[in-house]
N, C-alpha and C positions, 0 to 999 in steps of 0.2 A: 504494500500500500504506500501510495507515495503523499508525501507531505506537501497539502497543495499553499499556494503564496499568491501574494497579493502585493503591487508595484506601485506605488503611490510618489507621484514627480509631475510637476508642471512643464518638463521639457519631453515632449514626446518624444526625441531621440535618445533618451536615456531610457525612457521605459523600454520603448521598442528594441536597445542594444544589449541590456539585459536580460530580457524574454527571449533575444533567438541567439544571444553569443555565449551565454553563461550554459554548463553543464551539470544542468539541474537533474536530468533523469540516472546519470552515472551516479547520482546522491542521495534517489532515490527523494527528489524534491520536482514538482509538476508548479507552472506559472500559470491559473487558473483565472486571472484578472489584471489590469493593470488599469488606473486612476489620473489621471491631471487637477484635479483637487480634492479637499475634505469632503464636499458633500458627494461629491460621486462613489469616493471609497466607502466612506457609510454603506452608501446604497447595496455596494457588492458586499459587504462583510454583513451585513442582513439577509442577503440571498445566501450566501456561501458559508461553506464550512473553512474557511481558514483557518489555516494553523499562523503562516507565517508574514509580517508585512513589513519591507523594504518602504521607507520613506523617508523623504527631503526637506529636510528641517524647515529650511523657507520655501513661501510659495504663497502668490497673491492671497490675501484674504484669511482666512484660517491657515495657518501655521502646520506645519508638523506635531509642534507643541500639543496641539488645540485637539487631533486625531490622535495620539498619543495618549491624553487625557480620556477622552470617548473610549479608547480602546480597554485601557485600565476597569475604568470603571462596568464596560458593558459586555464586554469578553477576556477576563483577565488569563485565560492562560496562551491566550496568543504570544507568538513573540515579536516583540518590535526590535527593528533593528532602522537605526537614523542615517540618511546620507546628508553628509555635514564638508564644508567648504575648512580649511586652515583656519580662515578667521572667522568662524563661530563654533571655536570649539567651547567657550563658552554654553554657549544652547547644546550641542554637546552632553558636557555635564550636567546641567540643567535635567535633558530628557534620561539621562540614567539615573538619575533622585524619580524620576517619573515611571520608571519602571522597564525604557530598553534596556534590552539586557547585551547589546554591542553597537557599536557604530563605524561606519567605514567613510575613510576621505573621499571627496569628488577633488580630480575624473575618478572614476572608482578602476578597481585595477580585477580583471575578471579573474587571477590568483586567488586573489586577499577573499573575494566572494566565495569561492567555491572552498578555501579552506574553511571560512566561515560555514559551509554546507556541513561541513564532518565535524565542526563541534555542535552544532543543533543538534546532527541525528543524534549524537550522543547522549544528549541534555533530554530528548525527546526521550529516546532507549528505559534512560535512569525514570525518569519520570514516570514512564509506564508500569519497568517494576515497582516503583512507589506505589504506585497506584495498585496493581494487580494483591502486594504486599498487604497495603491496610483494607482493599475489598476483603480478603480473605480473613481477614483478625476480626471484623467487623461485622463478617457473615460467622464467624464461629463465635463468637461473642452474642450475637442475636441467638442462635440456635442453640446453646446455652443455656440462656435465659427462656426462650419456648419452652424448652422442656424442661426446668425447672434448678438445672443442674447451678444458677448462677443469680445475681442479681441482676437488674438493670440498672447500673451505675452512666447514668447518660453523660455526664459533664465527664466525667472521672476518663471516660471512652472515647469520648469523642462521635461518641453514637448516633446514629443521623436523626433528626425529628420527624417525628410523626405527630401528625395535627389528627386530620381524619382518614382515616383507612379500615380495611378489614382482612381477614387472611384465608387464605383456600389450604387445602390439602388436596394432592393430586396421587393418585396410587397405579401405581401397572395391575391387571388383572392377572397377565400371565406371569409369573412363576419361574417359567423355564428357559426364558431367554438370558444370554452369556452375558459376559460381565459387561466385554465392549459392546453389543445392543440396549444392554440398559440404560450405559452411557451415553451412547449414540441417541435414547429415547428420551432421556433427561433433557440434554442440549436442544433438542429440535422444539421442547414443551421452554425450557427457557427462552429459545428465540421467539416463541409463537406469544408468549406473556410479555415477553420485554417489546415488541415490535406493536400488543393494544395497551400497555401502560409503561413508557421506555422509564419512570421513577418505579419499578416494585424493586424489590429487594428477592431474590430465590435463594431458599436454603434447602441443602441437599439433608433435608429430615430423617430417610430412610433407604434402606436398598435400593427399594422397589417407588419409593415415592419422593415427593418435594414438597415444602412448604412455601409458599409466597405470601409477603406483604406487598398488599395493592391501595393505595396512596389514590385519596378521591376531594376531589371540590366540591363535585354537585351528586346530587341522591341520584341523578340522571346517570353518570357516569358508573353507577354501580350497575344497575339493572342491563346496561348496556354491555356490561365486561361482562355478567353473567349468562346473558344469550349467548356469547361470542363462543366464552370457554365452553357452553353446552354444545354448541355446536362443533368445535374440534373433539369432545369425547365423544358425540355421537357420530361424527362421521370416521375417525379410524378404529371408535370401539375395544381401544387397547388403556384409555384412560379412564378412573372414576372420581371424582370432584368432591368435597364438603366443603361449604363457605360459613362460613363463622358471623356472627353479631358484627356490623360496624361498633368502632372503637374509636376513643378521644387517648390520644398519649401513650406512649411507649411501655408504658407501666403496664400494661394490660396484654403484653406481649401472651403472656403465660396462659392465662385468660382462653387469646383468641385461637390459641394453637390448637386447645384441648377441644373447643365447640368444635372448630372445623375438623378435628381426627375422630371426636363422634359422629359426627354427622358422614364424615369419610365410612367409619365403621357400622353405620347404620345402613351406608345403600352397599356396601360388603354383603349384608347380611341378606339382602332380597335379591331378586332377579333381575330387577327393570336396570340399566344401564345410566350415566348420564351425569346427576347433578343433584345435591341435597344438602341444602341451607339450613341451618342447626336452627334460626326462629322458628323452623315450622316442625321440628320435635324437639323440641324445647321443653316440652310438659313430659316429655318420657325421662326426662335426666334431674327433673326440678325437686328428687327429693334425695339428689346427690348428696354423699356424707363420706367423710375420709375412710371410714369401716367398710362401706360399698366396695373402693377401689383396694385396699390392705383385701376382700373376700377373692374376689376376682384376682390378684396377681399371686394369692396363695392357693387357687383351685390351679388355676391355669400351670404352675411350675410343679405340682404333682401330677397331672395329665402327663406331661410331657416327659415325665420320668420314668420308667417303667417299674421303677424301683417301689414307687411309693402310687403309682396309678389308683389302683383299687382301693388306695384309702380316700379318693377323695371324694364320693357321696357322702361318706360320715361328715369327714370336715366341713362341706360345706353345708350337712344338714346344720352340723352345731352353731357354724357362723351364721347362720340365717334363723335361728333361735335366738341368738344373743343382740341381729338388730331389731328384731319382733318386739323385744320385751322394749325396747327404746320407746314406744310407745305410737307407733305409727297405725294410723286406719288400715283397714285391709285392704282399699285402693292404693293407697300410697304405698302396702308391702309392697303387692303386684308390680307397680311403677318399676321396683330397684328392681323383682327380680327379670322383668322384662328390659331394663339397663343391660341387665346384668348377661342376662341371653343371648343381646345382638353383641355385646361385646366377646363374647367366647365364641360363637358362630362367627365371626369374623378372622378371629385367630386361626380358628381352625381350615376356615377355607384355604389358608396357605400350606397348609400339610397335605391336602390332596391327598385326602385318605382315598384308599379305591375302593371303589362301587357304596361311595356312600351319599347318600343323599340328605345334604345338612340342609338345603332350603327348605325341603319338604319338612324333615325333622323339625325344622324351627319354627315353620307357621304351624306346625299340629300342639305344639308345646306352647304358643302363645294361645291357640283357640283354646286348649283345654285349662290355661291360668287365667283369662276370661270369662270361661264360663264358670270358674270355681268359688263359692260362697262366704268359705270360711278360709284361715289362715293353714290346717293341715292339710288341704287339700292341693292347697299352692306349693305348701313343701312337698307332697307326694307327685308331685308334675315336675318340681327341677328336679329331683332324686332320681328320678325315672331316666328324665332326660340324660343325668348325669353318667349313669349307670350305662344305657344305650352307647354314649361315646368313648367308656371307660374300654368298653365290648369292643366296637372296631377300631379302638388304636391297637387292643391286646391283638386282633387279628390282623391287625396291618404288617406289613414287613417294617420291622424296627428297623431293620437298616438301612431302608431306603428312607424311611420320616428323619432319623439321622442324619443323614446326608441331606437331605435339602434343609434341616436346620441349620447343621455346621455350614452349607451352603454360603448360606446368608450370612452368618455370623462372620465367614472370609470376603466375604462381598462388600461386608459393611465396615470393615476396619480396613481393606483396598483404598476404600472412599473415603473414611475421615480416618487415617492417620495421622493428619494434623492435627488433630482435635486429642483432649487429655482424657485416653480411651482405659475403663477401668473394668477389670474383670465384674465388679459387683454392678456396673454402667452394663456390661454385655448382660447380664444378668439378670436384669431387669428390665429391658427393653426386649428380650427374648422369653421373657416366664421361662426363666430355668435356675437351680438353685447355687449360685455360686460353686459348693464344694461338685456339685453334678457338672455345671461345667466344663469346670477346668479338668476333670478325669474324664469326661465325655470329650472335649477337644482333641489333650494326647492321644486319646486311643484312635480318632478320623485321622488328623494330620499328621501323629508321630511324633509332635512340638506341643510344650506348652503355650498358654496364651502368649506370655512375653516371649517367648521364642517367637513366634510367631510373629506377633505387632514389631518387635528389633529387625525382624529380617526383613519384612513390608518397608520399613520405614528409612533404612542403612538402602535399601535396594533402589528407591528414589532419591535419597543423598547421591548416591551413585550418578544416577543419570542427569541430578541440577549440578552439581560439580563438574561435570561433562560437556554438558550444553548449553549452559549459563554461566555469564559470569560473577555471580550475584557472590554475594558478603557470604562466607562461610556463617555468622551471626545471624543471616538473613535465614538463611538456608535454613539452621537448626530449627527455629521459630517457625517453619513452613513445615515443616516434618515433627511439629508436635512438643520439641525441648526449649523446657522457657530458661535450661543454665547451656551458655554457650560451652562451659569446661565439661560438662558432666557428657552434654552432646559428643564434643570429641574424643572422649574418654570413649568410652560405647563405640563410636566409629574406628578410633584403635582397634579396640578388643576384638571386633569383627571383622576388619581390613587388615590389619598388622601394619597401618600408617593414620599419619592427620588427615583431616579434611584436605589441609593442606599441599600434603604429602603425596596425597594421592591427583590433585588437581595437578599439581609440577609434572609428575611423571609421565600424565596423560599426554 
């Protein structure tokens, strides 16, 4: 991509001798405009995406000065660079208090410009890893905070504002696509968000999914992004959608995550494909209670165990007696334990048990906790239910439900290596029990977790040492280690040299 420029001069032979003499394209810089005054150049720097502008300190009327100032305040990361006569090198100095960042003497010397080309790209170069740098600290910092692992310290961060917005959750249906197509399906759903709202923010939330903040003025602007994104899940039928409550402030990040992965989890749970706005089941989750979610992450990581499977009817009869006596109607039990159902139907849809049929199971186990009177009849509906699923995981091949668990679990630490990934984090984001784990890991991979995450993480040190020339400092900090010694330390142990050591040699 070449860095397009803009030539602002009252001598049209100087514009014109610059635009066809200088060797802009060998720099990988294109002359996409050239000006004979302020007001003209405006005009183009309002049509145009410029990066770069050459201009002439004097010139009838508005100055250099005067476009200088305009440019500052209305596109500041442009770069100005001034052409300035001997005797104003005064004005000169002046416009470097203003913010060019070089200036070159008239006649100008087509050397002195083009070397001036190779420190731009350079200044551009740095810039971008800057920039690529704090995108990523800033998107692991938000997804953090979504999911609950962090505060929101906005001032502290540098954290971007959010006035009004609201947040989606986007999920793959299918399961069985490779690592590079998931990634391949992430980026194509990024560009399709960032291309109807180019202010969201996308965090890579999950294997298989993303979360987006989407940043709104008008209530018009909302209804309008949500036709759009229905309309990409329903026509490649590979996406499912939940969109969250609009929110005020940043603060609410946590908030808006959790409505949009219910509601995500809710149309998991049914057959119709598409799009489901958490206001409109908002009465099914409204007698949410921190016991609820402690029921559900301690049923779900005995499911998944084969160790401890068959205890979990008891357990969860006992947890579902203990929130009864809390004093809730027997509308309101129903309520959790119907929460409670589309949230495990949904988990389970990703194990892809064979020949089981969890939609049908799940609307027969809501019709019969609807038609049920009393509070034992409700527990004999999840018990039943529970017991049916306990059944076909024990008939499942254990080794294959393994294997698309650890699956993910390699998929998901590929993907946020950077991120400060903890066995009791995999653990809970998985329903499975820490010490289960980590002995269920060794035995798929042959590695424990840290063996694992050190070798992911040492293997792309590898490739940005290689291919980049970024700060060993930089590096660490993009691969997850906030002590640059401790990072080299570990890349020793693993290489048998430095970061360093091993860039030289390369």
């Amino acid at each position: 991509m070449a860095y397009k420029v803009l030539i602002v001069d009252d001598e049209e032979i100087v514009c014109r001798g610059m635009a066809q003499f200088v060797k802009w394209q060998e720099h990988d810089f294109e002359v996409v405009g050239t000006a004979y005054n302020v007001d003209d150049a405006m005009v183009l720097l309002n049509q145009l995406a410029i990066d770069v502008v050459f201009m002439d300190i004097r010139m009838p009327g508005k100055t250099g000065l005067d476009l200088l100032q305009m440019i500052q305040k209305r596109f500041p990361n442009i770069k100005s660079i001034i052409l300035s006569g001997f005797s104003e090198f005064s004005y000169a100095r002046e416009a470097m208090r203003y913010g060019a960042v070089d200036y070159l003497n008239k006649p100008v010397n087509l050397k002195e410009i083009e070397e001036l080309l190779k420190r731009l790209k350079v200044m551009f170069m740095e810039e971008k890893k800057e920039q690529e740098i704090r995108a990523n600290r800033v998107e692991a910092l938000l997804l953090s905070a979504a999911k609950g692992y962090a505060k929101v310290e906005q001032e502290k961060y540098q954290l971007p504002v959010f006035k009004r917005w609201y947040g989606i959750a986007l999920g793959l249906l299918d399961r069985a696509f490779s690592e590079q197509e998931i990634k391949e399906k992430k980026q194509e759903m990024r560009l399709e968000i960032g291309q109807i709202v180019p202010g969201a923010y996308i965090l890579d939330s999950h294997v298989y999914g993303v979360f987006a903040i989407i940043p709104y003025k008008e209530e018009s602007e909302v209804e309008n992004f949500i036709n759009m994104i229905t309309q990409i899940c329903s026509m490649n039928r590979e996406w499912i959608c939940g969109v969250s409550k609009t929110k005020n402030g940043v603060e609410n990040l946590r908030e808006a995550y959790q409505e949009a992965e219910r509601a995500l989890n809710y149309q998991k749970a049914g057959e119709r494909r598409g799009l489901v706005c958490y206001k409109n089941i908002e009465p099914l989750f409204s007698q949410n209670t921190p016991e609820v979610q402690d029921v559900i992450s301690r049923v779900m990581c005995m499911l998944t165990n084969p160790e401890k499977r068959n205890d979990a009817p008891k357990k969860l009869e006992n947890d579902l007696r203990l929130i009864w006596n809390q004093g809730f109607t027997i509308m309101q039990f129903q309520t959790i334990c119907i929460q409670y159902l589309i949230e495990l139907n949904s988990f389970h849809q990703g194990l892809k048990i064979k020949n089981a049929d969890l939609h049908r199971q799940l609307n027969q186990t809501l019709r019969e906790i609807l038609l049920s009177n009393d509070f034992e009849a409700t527990i004999v509906c999840m018990i039943d239910h529970i017991k049916n699923l306990v059944n076909q995981l024990n008939e499942a091949d254990e080794q294959q439900l393994g294997k698309g668990v650890i699956k993910e679990i390699q998929l998901f630490i590929l993907t946020h290596y950077g991120e400060n990934i903890t066995l009791n984090m995999l653990a809970e984001q998985f329903y499975l029990h820490p010490n289960y784990l980590s002995r269920f890991f060794k035995e798929k991979t042959g590695k424990n977790f840290i063996e694992y995450l050190t070798e992911v993480r040492m293997e792309k040190v590898k490739e940005l040492l290689i291919n980049t020339d970024n700060k060993v400092v930089d590096i660490s900090l993009m691969v997850g280690y906030d002590n640059p010694r401790y990072f080299s330390k570990v890349f020793k142990q693993f290489t048998g040299m430095t970061p360093s050591e091993y860039r030289e040699k390369l």
